[in-house]
DSSP file (Angstrom, degrees, kcal/mol; ACC not computed):
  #  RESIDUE AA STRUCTURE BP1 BP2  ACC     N-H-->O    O-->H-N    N-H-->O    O-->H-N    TCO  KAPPA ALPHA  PHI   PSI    X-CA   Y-CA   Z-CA
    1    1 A X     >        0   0    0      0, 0.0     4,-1.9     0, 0.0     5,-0.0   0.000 360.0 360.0 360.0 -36.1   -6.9    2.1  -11.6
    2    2 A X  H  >  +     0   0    0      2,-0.2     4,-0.7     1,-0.2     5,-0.0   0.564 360.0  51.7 -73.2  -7.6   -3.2    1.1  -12.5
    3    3 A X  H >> S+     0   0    0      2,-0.2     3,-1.8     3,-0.2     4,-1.5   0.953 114.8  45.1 -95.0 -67.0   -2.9    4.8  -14.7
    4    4 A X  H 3> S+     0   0    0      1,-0.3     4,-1.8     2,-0.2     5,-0.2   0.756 114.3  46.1 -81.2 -42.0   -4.3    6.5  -11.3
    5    5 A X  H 3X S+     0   0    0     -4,-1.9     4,-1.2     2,-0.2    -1,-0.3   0.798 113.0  50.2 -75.2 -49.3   -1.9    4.5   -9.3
    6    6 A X  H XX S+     0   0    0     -3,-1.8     3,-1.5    -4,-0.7     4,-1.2   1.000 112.3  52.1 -72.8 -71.7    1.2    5.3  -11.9
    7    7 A X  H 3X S+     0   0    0     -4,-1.5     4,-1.4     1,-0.3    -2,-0.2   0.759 103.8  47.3 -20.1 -83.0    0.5    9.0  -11.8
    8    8 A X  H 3X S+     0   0    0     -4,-1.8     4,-1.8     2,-0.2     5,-0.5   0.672 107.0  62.7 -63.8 -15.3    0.4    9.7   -8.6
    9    9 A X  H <X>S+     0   0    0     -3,-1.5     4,-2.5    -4,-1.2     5,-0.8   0.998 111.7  35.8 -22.2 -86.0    3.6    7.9   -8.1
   10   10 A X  I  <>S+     0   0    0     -4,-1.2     5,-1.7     1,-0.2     6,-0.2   0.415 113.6  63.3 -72.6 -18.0    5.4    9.8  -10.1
   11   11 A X  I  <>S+     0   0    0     -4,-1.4     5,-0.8    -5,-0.4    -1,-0.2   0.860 118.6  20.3 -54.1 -59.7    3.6   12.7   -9.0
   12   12 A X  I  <5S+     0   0    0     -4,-1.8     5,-0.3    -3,-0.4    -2,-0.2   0.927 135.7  33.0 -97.8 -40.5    4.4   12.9   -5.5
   13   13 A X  I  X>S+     0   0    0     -4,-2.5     5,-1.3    -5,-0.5     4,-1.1   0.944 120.1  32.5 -48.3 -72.3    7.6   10.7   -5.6
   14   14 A X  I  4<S+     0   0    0     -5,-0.8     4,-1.0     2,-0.2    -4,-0.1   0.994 132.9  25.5 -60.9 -53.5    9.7   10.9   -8.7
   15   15 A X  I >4<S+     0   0    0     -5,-1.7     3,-1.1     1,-0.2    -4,-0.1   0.732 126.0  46.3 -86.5 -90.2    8.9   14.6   -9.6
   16   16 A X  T 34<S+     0   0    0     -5,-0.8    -3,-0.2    -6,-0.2    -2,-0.2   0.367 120.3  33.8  11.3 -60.0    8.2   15.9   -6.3
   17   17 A X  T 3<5S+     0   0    0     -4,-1.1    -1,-0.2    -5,-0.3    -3,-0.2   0.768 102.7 150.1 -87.0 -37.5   11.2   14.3   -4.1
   18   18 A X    < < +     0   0    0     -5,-1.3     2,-0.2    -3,-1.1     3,-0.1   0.327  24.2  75.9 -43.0-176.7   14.1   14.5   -7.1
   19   19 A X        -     0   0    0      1,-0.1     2,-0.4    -5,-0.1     3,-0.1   0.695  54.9-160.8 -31.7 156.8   16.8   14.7   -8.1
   20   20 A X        -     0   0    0     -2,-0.2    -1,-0.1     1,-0.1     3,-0.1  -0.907  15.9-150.6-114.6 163.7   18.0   11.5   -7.3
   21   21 A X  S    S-     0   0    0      1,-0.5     2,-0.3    -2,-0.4    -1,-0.1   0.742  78.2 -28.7 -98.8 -24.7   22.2   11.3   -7.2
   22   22 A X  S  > S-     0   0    0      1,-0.1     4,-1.3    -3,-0.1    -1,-0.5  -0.913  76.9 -65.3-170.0-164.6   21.4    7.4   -8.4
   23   23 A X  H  > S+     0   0    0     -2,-0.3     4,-0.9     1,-0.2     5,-0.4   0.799 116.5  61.7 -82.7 -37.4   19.8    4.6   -8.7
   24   24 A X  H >> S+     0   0    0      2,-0.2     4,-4.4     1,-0.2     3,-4.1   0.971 102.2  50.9 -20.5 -87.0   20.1    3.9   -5.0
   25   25 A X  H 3> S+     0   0    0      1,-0.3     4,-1.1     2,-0.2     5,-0.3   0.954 106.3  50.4  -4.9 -89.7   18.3    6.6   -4.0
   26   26 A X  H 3X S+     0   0    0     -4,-1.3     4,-0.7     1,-0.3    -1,-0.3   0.558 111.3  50.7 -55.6  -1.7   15.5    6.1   -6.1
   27   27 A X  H <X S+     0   0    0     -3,-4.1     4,-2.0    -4,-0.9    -1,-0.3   0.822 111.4  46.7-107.5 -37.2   15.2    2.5   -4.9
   28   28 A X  H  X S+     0   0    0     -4,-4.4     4,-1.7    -5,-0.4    -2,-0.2   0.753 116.4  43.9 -62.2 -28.5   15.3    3.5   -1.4
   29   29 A X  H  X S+     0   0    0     -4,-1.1     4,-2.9     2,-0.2     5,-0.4   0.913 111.0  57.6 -75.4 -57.3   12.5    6.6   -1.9
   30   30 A X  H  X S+     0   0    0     -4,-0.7     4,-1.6    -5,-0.3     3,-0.4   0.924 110.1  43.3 -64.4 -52.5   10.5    4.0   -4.1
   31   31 A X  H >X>S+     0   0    0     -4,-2.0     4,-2.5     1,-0.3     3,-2.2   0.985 111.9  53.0 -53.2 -57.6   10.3    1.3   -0.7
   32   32 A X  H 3X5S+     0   0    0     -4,-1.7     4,-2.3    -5,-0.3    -1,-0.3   0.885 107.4  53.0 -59.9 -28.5    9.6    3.8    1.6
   33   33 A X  H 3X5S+     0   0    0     -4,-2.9     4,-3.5    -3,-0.4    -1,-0.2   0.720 106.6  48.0 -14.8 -52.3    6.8    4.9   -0.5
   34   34 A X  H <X>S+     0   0    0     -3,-2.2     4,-3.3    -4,-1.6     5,-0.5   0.904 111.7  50.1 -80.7 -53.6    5.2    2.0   -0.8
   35   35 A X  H  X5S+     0   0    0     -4,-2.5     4,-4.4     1,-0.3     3,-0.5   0.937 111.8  50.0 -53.7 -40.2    5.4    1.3    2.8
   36   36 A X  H  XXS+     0   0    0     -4,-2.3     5,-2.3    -5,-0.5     4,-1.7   0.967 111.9  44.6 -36.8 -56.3    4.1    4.7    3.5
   37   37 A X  H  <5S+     0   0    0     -4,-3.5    14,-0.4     1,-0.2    -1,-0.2   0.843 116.5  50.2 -75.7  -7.8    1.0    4.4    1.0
   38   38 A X  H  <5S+     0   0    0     -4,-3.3    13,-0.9    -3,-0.5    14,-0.9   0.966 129.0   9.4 -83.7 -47.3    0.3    0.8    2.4
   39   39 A X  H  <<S+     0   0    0     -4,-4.4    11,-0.3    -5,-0.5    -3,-0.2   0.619 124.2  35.0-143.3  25.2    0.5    2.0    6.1
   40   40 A X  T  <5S+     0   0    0     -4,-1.7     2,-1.5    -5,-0.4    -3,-0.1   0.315  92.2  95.7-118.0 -12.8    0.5    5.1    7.3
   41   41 A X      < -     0   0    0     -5,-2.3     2,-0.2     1,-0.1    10,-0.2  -0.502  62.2-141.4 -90.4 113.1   -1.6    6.6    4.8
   42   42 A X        -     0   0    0     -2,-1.5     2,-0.7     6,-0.2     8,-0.2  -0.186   6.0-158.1 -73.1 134.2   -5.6    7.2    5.3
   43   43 A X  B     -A   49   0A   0      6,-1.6     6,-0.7    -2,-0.2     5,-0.1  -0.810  14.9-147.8-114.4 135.3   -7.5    6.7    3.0
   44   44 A X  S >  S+     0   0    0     -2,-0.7     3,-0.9     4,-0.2    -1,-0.1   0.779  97.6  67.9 -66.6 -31.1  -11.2    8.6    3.1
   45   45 A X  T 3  S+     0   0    0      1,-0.2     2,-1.1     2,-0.1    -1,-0.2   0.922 109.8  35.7 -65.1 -88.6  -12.7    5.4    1.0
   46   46 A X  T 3  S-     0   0    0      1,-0.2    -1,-0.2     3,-0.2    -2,-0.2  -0.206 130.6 -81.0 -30.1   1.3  -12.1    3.3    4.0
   47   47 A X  S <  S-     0   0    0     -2,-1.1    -1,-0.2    -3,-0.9    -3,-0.2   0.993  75.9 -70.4  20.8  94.8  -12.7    5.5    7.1
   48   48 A X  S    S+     0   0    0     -6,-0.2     2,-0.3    -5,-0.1    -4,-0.2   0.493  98.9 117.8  48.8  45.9   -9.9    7.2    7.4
   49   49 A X  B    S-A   43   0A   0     -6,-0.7    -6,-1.6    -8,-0.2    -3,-0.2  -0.942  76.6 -89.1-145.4 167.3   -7.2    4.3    8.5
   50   50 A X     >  -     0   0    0    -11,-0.3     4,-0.7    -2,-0.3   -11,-0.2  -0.133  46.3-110.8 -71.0 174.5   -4.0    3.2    6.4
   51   51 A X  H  > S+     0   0    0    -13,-0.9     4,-1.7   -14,-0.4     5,-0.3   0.983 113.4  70.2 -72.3 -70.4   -5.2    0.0    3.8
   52   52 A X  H >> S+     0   0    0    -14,-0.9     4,-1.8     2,-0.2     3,-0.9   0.906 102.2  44.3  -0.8 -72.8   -3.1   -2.6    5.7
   53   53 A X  H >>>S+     0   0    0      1,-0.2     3,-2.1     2,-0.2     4,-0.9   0.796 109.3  52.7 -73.2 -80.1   -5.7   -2.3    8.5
   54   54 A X  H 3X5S+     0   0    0     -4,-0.7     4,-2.3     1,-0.3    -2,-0.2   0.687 110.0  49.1   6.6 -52.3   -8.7   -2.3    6.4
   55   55 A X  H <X5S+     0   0    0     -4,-1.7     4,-0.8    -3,-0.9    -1,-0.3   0.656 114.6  51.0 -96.8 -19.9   -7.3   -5.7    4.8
   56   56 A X  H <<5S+     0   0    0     -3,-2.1    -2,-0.2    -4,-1.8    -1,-0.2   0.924 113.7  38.7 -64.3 -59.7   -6.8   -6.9    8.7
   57   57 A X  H >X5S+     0   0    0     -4,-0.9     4,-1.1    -5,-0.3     3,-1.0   0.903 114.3  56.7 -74.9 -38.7  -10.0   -6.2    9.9
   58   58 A X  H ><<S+     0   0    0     -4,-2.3     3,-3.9    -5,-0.6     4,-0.2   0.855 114.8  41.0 -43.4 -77.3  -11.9   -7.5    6.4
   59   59 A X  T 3< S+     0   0    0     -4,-0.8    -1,-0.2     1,-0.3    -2,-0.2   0.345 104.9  63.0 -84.1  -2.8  -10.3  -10.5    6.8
   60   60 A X  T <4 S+     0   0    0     -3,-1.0    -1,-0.3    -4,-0.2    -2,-0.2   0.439 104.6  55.0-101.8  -7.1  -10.7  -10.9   10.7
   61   61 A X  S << S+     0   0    0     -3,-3.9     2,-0.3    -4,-1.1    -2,-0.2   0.280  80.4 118.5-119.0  25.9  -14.4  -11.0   10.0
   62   62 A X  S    S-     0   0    0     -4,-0.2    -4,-0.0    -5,-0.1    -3,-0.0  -0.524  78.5-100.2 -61.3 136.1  -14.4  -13.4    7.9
   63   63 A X        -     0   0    0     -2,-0.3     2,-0.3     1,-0.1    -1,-0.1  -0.265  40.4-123.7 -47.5 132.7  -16.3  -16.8    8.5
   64   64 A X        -     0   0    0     -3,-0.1     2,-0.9     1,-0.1    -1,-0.1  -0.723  29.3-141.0 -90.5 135.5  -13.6  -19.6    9.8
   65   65 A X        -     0   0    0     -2,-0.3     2,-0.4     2,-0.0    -1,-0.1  -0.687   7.6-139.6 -71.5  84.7  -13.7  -22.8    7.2
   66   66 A X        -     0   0    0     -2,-0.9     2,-0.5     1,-0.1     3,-0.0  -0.353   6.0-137.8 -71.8 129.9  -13.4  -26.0    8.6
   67   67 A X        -     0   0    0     -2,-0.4    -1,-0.1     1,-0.1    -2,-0.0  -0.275  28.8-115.9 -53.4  95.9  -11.5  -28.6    6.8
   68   68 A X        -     0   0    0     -2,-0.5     2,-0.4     1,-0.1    -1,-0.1  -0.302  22.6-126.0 -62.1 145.0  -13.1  -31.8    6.8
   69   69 A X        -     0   0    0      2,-0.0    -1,-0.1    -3,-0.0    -3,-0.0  -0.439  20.6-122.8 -95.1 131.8  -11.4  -34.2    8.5
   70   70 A X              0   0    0     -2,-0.4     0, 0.0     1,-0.1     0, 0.0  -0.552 360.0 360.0 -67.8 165.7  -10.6  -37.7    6.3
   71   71 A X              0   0    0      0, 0.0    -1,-0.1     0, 0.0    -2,-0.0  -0.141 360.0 360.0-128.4 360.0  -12.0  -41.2    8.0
């Protein structure tokens, strides 16, 4: 998964968006990236909403724990 992940990085980013004029650049492309594949991109595995909501609603229908309380 971490191969598929590196690939298409560097697929759509590195070659795709380049040159970079330096290492600035490239750090500023690489954050917006990320924030992009985290939350504006839909992904079809998920019905079609960015990962970041997926991982919102999973975790919003989760069972609440209660802590026991000491005596």
């Amino acid at each position: 998964m971490a191969e598929a992940l590196n690939s298409l990085f560097k697929a759509e980013l590195i070659r795709n968006k380049g040159p970079w004029t330096g290492i600035n650049d490239l750090e500023i492309a690489v954050a917006e990236y990320i924030d992009w594949y985290n939350h504006r991109r839909l992904h079809g595995e998920i019905g079609y909403i960015p990962p970041v909501e997926a991982e919102t609603i999973f975790y919003s229908n989760l069972p609440t724990i209660k802590t026991m309380e000491r005596v």
